[in-house]
C-alpha positions as CSV (number, residue, x, y, z in Angstrom):
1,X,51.4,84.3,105.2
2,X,53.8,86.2,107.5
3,X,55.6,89.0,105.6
4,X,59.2,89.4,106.2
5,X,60.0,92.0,108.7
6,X,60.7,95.5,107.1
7,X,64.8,96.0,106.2
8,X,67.1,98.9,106.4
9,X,67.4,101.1,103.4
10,X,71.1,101.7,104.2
11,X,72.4,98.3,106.4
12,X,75.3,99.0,108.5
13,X,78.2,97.2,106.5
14,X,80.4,95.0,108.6
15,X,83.9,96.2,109.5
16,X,86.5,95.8,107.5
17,X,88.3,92.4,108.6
18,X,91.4,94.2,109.6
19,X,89.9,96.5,112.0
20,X,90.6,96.2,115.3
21,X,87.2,95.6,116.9
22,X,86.1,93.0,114.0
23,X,89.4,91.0,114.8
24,X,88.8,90.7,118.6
25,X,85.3,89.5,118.0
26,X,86.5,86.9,115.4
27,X,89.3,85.6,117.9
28,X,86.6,85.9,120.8
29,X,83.6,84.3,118.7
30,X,86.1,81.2,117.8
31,X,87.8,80.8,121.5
32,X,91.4,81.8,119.8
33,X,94.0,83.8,121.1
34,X,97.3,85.0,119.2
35,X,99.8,82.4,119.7
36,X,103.0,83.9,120.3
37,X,105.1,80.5,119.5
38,X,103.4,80.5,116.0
39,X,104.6,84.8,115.6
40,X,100.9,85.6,115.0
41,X,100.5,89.0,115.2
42,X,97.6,90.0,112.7
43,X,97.6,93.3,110.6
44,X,95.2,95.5,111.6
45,X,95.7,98.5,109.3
46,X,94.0,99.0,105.7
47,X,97.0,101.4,104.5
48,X,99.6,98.3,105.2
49,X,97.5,95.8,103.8
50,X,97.0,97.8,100.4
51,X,100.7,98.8,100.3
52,X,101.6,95.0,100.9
53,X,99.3,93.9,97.8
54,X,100.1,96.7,95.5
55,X,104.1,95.8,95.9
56,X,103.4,92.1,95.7
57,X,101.5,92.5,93.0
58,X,103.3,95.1,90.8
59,X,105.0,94.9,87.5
60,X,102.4,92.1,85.9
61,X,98.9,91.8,85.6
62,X,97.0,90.9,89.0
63,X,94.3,88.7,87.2
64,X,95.5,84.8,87.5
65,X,98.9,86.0,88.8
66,X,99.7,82.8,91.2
67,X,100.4,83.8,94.8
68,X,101.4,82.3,97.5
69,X,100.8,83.3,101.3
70,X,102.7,82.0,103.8
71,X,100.2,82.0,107.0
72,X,97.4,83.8,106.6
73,X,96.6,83.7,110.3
74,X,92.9,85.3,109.8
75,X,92.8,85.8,106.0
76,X,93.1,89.6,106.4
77,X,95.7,89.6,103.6
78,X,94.8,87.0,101.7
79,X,91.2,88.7,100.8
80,X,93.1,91.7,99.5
81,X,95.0,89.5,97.8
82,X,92.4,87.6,96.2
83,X,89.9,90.3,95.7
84,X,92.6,91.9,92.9
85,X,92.4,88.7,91.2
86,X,94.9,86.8,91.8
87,X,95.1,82.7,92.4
88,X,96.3,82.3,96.2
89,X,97.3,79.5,97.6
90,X,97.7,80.3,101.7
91,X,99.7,77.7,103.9
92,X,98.6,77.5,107.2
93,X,100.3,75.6,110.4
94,X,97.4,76.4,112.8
95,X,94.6,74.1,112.5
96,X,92.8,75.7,114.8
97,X,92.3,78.2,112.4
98,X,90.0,76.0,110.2
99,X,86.9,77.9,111.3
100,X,88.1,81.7,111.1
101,X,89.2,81.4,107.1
102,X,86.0,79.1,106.4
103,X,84.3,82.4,107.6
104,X,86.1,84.8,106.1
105,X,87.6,83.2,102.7
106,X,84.0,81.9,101.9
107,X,83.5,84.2,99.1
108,X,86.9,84.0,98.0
109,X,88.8,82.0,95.6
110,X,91.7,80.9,98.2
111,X,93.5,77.2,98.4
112,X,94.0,76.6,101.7
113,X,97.1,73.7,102.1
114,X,97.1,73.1,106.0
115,X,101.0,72.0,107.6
116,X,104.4,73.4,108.3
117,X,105.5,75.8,105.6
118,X,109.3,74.4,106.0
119,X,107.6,71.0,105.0
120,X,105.8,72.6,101.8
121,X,107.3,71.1,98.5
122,X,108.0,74.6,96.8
123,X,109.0,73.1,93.6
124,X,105.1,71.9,93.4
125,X,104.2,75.6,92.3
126,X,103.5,76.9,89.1
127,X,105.6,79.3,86.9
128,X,105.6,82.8,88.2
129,X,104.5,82.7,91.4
130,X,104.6,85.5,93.7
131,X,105.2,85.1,97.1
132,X,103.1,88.1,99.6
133,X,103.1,87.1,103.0
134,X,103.7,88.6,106.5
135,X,106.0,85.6,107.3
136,X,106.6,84.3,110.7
137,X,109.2,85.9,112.3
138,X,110.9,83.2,113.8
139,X,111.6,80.8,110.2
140,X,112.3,84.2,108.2
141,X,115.9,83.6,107.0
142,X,115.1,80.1,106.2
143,X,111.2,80.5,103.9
144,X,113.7,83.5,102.1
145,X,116.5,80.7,101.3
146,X,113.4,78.2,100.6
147,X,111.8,81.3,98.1
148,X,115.6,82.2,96.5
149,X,115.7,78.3,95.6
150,X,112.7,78.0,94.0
151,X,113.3,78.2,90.7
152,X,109.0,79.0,90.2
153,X,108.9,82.0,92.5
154,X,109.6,85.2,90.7
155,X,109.8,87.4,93.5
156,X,108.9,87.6,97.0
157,X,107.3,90.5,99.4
158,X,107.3,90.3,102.9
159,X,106.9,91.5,106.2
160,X,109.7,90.9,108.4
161,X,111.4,92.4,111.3
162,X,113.4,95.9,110.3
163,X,116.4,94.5,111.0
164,X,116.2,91.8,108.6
165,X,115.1,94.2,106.1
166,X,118.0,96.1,106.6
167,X,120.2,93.1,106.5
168,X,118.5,91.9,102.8
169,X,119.0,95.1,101.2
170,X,122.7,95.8,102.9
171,X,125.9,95.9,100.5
172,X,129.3,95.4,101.8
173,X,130.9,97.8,103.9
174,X,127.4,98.7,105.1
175,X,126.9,97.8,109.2
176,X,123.8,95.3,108.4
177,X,125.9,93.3,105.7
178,X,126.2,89.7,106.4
179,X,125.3,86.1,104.3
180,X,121.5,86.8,103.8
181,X,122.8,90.2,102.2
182,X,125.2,88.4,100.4
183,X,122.7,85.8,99.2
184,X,119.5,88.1,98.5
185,X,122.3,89.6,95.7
186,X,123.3,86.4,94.0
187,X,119.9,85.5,93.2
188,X,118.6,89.3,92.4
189,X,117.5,92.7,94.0
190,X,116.0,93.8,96.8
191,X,113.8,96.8,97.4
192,X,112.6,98.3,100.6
193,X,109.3,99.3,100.4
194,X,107.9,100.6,103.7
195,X,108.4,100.3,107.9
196,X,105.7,99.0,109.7
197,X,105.1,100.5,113.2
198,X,104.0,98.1,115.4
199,X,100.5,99.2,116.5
200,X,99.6,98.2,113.3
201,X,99.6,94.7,114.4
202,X,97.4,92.7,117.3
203,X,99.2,92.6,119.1
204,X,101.8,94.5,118.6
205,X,105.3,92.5,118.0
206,X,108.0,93.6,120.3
207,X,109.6,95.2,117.1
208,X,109.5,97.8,114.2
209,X,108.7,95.4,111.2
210,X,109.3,96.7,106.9
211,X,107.7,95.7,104.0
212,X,110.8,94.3,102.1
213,X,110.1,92.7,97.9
214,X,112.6,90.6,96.9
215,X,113.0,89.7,92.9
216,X,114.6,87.0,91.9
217,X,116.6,86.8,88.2
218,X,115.4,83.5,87.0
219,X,117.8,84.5,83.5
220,X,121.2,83.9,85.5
221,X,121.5,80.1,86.6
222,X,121.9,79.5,90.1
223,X,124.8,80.0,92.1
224,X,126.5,76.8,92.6
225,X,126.1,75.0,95.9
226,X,129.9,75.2,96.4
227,X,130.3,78.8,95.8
228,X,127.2,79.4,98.7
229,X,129.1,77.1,101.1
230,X,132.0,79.6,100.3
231,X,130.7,82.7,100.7
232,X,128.5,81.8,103.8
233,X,131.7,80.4,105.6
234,X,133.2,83.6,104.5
235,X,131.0,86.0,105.7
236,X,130.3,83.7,108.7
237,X,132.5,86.3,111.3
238,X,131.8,89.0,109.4
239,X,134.3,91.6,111.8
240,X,137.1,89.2,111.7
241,X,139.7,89.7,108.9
242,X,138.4,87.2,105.7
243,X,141.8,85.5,105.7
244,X,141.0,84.1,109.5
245,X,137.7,83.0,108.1
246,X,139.5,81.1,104.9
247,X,141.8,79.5,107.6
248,X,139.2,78.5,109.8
249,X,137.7,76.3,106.8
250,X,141.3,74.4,106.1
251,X,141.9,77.3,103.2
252,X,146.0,77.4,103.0
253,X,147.5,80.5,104.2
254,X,150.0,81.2,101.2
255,X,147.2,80.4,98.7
256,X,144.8,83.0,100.4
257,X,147.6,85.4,100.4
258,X,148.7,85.0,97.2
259,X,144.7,84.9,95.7
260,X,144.2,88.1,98.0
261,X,147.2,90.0,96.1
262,X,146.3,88.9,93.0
263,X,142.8,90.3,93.4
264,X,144.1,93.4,94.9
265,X,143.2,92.9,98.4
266,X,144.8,93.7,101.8
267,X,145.5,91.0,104.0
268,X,143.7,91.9,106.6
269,X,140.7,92.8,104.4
270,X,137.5,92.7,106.9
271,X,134.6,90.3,105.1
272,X,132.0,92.4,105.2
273,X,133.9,94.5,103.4
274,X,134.6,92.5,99.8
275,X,132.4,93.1,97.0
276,X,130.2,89.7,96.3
277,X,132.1,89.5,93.1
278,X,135.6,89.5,94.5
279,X,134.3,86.6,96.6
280,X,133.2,85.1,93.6
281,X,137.1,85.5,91.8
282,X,138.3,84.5,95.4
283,X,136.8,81.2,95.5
284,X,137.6,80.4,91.6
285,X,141.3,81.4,92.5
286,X,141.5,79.2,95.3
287,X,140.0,76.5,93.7
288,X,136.8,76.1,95.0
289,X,134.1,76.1,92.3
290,X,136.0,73.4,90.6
């Protein structure tokens, strides 16, 4: 009998999967490279990572807690995710992928669904969901309208580019306000957590990125679909005065004036400037929501 040749007492644990070095070799071991058309630019720093799951996952119990990832790229996320207990269910567009989570979700309880995220059937998930994900850049605004529609997902936190964060947690009269401001508050709050420089991304985006949670009131019903269409066409020039942006719709002039008065409103009231509320009387006044 051969014996087994003699071990290490102390084995050199492998790098953490968000280290630099460990995600080069995975890429290089695979044949993969980043693919900018995709917006895959994988975290590479322990401190993000943790500060992503901990927001994700506060104010309920981590254990069971349904998450969803929206492109896990190498699983870097989705471990830390799963590791605190939670049930994740990752949606992945890159098939070539397939090999690099096999690897490193092995030991990990992790549903991988493989297609296009804006083909996904949200309504398909279970109560409470979370959504953590550092989202492609390029389809943020519309997986954030997908999320805010969905009546199972209870909140949302993402990376996305600093100037979307800024947008999402804008009020009006801020510089940054605009419809995904506007549309963030109808269907809750928005907290910024953290910015993200980027060198702590391979590679690094072109951009500063922020750690941004969204939570969604599931208690109020949903805004209507008219008052949305409203709102959006109202804040759709944003600079320009909101009476322009009424008339541009087929709004009447003297009904806009006479709803503006009533509502104590200048005429030449800018839109980014009217509380989401006033919008809300505006469109009742003139008729809109039915």
């Amino acid at each position: 009998m051969t014996p087994d040749p003699p071990t290490s007492p102390n084995p050199t644990p492998p790098a953490p999967l968000y280290s630099p070095a460990r995600v080069r070799d995975l890429l290089a071991q695979h044949g993969l490279r980043p693919t900018k058309s995709l917006g895959q630019n994988f975290l590479i720093d322990g401190n993000i990572l943790r500060a992503i799951a901990e927001a994700g996952l506060t104010g309920g119990p981590a254990e069971g807690t349904p998450v969803l990832e929206v492109g896990p790229g190498l699983g870097v996320l989705t471990r830390e995710i799963a590791l605190r207990g939670a049930r994740v269910t990752a949606l992945e567009k890159d098939e070539k992928l397939r090999p690099v989570l096999a690897e490193t979700l092995a030991d990990v309880d992790v549903q991988v669904v493989w297609g296009d995220a804006l083909d996904f059937d949200y309504a398909s998930l279970p109560q409470g969901t979370r959504v953590v994900a550092n989202l492609p850049y390029y389809i943020t605004g519309v997986l954030l309208s997908r999320f805010m529609h969905a009546p199972a997902i209870v909140s949302a936190t993402v990376l996305v580019q600093k100037e979307v964060g800024q947008r999402l947690a804008s009020r009006p009269g801020d510089d940054n306000y605009g419809f995904l401001s506007a549309l963030a508050a109808l269907y809750g709050t928005v907290r910024h957590v953290r910015d993200v420089p980027k060198g702590a991304f391979f590679p690094a985006p072109d951009v500063t990125s922020s750690v941004i949670r969204l939570d969604f009131d599931r208690s109020r019903p949903p805004p209507p679909a008219a008052l949305l269409k409203f709102v959006e066409a109202a804040l759709h020039h944003r600079r320009k005065t909101l009476r322009n942006n009424l008339r541009m719709i087929g709004q009447d002039a003297a009904a806009i004036d006479a709803a503006l008065e009533a509502l104590g409103l200048r005429p030449d009231v800018r839109a980014e400037d009217v509380p989401l509320g006033a919008l809300r009387d505006l469109a009742e006044r003139l008729g809109v929501l039915g």
